[in-house]
C-alpha positions as CSV (number, residue, x, y, z in Angstrom):
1,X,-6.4,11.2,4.3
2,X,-5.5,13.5,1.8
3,X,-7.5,14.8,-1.3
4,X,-6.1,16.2,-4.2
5,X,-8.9,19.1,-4.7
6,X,-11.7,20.1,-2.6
7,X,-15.1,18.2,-3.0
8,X,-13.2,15.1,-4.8
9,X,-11.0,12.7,-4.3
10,X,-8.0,12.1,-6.8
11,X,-8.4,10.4,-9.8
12,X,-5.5,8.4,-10.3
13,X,-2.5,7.4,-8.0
14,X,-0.4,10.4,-9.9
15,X,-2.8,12.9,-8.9
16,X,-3.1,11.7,-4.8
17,X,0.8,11.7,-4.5
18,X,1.0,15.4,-6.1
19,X,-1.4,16.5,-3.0
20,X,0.7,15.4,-0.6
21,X,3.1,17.2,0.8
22,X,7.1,16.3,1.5
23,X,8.1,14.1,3.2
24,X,5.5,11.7,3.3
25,X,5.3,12.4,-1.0
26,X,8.7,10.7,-1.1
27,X,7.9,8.0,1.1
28,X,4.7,6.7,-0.7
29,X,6.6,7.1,-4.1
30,X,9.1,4.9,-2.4
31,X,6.2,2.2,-1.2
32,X,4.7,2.3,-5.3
33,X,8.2,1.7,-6.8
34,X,8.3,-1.0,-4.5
35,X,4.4,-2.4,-4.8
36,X,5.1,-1.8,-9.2
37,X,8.3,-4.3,-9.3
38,X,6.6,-7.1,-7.2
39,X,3.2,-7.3,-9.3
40,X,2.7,-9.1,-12.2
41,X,2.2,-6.9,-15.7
42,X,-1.5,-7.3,-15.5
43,X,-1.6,-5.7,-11.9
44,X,-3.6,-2.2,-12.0
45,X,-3.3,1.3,-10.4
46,X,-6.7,2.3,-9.1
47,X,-8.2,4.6,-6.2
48,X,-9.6,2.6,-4.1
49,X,-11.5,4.1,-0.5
50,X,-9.9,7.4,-2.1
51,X,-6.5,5.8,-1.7
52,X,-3.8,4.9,-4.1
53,X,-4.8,0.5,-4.7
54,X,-2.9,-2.3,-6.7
55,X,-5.7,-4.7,-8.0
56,X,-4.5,-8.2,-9.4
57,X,-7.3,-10.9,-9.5
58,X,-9.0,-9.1,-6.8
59,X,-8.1,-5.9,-4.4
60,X,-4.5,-6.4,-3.8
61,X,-2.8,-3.7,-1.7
62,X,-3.5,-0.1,-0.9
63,X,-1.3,2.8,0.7
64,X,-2.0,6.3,1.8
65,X,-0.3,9.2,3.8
66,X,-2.4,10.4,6.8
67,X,-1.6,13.2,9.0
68,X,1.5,12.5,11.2
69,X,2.2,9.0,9.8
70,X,1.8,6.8,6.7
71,X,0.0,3.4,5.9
72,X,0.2,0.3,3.7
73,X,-2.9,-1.9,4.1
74,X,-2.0,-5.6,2.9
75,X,-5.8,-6.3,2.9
76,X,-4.8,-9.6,4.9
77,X,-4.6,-10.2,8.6
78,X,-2.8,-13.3,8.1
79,X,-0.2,-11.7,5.8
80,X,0.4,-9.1,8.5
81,X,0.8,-12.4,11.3
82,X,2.9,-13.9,8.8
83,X,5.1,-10.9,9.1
84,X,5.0,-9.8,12.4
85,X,9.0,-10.5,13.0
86,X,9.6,-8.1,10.2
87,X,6.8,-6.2,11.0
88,X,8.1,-5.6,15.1
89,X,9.0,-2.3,15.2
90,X,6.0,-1.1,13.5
91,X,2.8,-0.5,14.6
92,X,0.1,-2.8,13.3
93,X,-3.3,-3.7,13.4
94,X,-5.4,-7.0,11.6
95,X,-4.8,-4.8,8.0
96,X,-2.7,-2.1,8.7
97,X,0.8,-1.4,8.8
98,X,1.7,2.2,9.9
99,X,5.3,4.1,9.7
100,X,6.6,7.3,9.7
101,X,5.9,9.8,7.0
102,X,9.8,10.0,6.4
103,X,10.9,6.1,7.0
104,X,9.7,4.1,4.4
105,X,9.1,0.4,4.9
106,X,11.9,-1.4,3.1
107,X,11.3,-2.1,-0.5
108,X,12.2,-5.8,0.4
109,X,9.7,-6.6,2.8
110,X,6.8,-4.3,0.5
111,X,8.1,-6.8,-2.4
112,X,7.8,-10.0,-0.1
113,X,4.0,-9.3,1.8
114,X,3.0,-8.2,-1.8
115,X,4.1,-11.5,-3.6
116,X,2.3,-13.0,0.0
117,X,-1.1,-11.0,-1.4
118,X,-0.5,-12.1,-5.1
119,X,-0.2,-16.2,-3.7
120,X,-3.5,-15.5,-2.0
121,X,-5.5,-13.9,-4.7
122,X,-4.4,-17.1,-7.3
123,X,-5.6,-19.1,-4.5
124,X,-8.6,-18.0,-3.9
125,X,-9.0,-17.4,-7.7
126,X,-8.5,-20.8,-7.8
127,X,-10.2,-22.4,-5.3
């Protein structure tokens, strides 16, 4: 992962993107726009495990650029599972989701495994 100085990690979202270089910058930009107009109002920024997070009613979704590839983390085997016909042509494990630094996931499926997060923080909340 990438740090935005040396001996810290970033301290908000703004500062992690500035640190990392094109075109992987772009892309993540791309996954936040996309992350920001899914979550409700209340939904905060955060770095989380020095990586840019969403929190609503819990840890909600996180996202980082690594090396020679990027990564959203759902937080949620079963949202990736629930996915996985979208999700085909990407590699995947139980909580990631990795792409390349210059081919964002579409900002419709971000939008739909987000809402898929925010239905399974109310229900926990809930329950």
């Amino acid at each position: 992962m990438r740090k935005a100085k040396a001996g810290g990690a970033p301290k908000d979202t703004d500062e992690y993107l500035a640190a990392v270089p094109e075109p992987a910058r772009s892309t993540l930009k791309k996954i936040r726009a996309a992350i920001r107009s899914a979550v409700p109002a209340e939904a905060t920024e955060a770095i989380s495990y020095g990586m840019p997070s969403f929190k609503y009613k819990g840890a909600l979704v996180w996202f980082a650029a690594f090396s020679d590839h990027c990564s959203f983390f759902p937080g949620s085997g079963r949202v990736i599972a629930t996915f996985q016909d979208e999700l085909k042509k990407f590699q995947t494990s139980k909580g990631t989701i990795r792409f390349p630094m210059d081919k964002p996931l579409s900002a419709a499926l971000v939008k739909k495994i987000v809402k898929a997060r925010i239905a399974e923080n109310e229900r926990r909340k809930k329950g």
